[in-house]
C-alpha beads as a LAMMPS data file, in Angstrom:
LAMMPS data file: protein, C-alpha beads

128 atoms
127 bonds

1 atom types
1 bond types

-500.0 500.0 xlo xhi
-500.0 500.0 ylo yhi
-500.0 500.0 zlo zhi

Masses

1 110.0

Atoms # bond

1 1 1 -7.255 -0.877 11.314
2 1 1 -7.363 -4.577 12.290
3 1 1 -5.560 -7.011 9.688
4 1 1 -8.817 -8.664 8.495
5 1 1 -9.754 -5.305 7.557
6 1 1 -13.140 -5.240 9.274
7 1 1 -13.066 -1.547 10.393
8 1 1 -11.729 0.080 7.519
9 1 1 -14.113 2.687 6.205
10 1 1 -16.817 2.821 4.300
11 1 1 -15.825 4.037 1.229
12 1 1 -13.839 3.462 -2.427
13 1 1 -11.294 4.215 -4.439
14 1 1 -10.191 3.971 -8.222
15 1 1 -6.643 2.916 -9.490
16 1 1 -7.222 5.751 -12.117
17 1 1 -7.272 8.653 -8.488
18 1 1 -4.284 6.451 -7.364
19 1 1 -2.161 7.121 -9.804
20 1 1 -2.641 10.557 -10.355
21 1 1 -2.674 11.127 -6.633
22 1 1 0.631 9.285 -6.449
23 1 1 2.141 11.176 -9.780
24 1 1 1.427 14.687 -8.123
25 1 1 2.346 13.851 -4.222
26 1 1 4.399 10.779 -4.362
27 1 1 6.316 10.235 -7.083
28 1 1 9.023 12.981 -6.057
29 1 1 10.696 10.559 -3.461
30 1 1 9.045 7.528 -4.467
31 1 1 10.045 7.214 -8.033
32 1 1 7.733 7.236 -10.897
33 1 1 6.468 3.778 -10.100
34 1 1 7.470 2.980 -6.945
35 1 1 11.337 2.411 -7.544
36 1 1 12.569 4.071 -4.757
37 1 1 14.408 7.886 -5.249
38 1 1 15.144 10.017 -1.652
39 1 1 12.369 7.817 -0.163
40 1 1 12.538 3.632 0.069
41 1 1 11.240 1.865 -2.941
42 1 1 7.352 0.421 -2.496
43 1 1 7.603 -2.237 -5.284
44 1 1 9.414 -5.035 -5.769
45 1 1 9.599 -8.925 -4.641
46 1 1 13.007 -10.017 -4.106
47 1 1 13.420 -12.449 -1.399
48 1 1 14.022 -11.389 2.288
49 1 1 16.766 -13.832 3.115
50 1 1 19.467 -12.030 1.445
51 1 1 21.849 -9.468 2.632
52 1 1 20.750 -6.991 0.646
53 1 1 17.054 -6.895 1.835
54 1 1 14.746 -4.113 0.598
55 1 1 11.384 -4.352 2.601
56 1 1 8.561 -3.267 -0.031
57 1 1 4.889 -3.867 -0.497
58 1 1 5.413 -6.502 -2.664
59 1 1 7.679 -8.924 -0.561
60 1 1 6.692 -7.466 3.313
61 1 1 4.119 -6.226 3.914
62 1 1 1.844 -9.332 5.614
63 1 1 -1.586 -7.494 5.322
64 1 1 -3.019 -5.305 2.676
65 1 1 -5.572 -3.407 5.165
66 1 1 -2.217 -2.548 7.029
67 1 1 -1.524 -0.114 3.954
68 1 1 -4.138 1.585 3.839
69 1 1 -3.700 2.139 7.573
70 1 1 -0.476 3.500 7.280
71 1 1 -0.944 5.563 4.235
72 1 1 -4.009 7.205 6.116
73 1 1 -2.193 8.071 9.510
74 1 1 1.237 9.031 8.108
75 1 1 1.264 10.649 4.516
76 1 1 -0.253 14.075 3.762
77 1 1 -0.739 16.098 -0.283
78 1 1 1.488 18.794 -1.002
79 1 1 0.010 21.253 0.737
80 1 1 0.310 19.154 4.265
81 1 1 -3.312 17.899 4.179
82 1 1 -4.233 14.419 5.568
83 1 1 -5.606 12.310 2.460
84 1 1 -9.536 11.748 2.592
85 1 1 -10.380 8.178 2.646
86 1 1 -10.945 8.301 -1.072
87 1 1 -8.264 9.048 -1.562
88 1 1 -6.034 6.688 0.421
89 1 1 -8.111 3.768 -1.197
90 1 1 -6.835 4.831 -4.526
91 1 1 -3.346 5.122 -3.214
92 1 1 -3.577 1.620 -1.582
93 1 1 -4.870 0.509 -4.734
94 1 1 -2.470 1.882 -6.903
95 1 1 0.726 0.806 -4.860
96 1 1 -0.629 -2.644 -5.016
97 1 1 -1.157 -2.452 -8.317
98 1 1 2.542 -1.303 -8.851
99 1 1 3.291 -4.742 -7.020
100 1 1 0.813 -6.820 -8.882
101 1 1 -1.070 -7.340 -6.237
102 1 1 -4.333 -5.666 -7.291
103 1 1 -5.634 -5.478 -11.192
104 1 1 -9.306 -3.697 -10.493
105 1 1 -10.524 -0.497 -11.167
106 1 1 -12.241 -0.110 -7.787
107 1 1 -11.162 -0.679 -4.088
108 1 1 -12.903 -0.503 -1.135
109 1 1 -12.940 -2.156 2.340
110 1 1 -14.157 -5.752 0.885
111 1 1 -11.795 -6.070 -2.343
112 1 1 -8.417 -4.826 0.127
113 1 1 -9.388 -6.867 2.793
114 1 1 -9.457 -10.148 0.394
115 1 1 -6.248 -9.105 -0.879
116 1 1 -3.751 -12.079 0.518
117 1 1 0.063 -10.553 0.601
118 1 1 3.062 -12.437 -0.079
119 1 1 4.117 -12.306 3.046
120 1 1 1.479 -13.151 4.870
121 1 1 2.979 -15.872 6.754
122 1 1 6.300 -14.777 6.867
123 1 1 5.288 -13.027 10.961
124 1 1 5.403 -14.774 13.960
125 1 1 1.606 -14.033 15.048
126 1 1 2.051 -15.612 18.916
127 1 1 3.886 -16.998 21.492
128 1 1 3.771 -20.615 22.927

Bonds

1 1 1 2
2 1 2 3
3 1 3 4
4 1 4 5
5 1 5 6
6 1 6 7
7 1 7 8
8 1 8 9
9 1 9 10
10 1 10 11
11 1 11 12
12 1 12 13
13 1 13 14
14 1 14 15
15 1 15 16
16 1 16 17
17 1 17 18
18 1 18 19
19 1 19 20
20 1 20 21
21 1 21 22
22 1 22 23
23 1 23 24
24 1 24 25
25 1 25 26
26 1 26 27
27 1 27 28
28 1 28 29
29 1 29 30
30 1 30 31
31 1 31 32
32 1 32 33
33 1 33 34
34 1 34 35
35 1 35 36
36 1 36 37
37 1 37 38
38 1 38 39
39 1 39 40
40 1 40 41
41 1 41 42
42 1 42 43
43 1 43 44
44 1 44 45
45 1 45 46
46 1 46 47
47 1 47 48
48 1 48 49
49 1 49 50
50 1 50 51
51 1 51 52
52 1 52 53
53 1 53 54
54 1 54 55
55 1 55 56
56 1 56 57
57 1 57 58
58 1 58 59
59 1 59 60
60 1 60 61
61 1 61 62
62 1 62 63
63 1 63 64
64 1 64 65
65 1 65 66
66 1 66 67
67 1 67 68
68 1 68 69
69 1 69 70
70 1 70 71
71 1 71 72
72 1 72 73
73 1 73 74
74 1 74 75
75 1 75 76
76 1 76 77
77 1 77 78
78 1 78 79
79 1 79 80
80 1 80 81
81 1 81 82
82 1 82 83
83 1 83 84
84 1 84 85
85 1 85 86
86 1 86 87
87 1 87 88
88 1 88 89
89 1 89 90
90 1 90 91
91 1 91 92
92 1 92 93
93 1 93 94
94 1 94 95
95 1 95 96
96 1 96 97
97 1 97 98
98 1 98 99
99 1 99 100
100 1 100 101
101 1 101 102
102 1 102 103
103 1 103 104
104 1 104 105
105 1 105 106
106 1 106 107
107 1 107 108
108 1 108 109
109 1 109 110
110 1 110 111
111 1 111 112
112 1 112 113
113 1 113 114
114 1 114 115
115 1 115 116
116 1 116 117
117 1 117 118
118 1 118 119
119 1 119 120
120 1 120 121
121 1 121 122
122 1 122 123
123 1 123 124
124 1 124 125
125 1 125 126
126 1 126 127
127 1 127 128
């Protein structure tokens, strides 16, 4: 999935499917929203400069399309099943909303892709 998002599928997601995808799969080694338990927290925004530096969605990740792409290739249900794209919408949704980041009902390859991160500048993007 390129940054700008312009290959991402064609299809949508709800934050309502999100969250109860997240409750049932996630949430085990996640945390109940987000907080981090056996697996690293996905919300928060503290600042990176510190020596206590916890990389979430909130205050790393540069591009929101990059979610989605990484939820899609690497996490799988409980019964070891690749997400559908549906699905991983409404989990990129969700975890954005956890980070205040996204407050709609529906996502889908336009509304993710116009989603500008915190972070966005904080990567070098070429050499001189």
């Amino acid at each position: 999935i390129e940054i700008d998002g312009s290959n991402l599928p064609d299809s949508s997601g709800t934050l309502d499917e999100g969250r109860q995808i997240f409750k049932e799969n996630c949430s085990k080694c996640h945390g109940h929203s987000g907080e981090g338990l056996t697996a690293p927290e996905l919300v928060g925004k503290s600042s990176l400069v510190s020596n206590e530096i916890s990389k979430t969605i909130g205050n790393f990740w540069p591009y929101a399309p990059k979610i989605f792409d990484y939820i899609n290739r690497t996490k799988r249900n409980l019964v070891g099943e690749y997400f559908s794209y549906q699905e991983v919408y409404s989990i990129t949704g969700y975890i954005l909303s956890l980070n205040e980041l996204f407050d709609s009902q529906v996502i889908d390859k336009e509304t993710l892709s116009n989603i500008e991160m915190p972070n966005r500048n904080g990567f070098i993007t070429h050499w001189n």
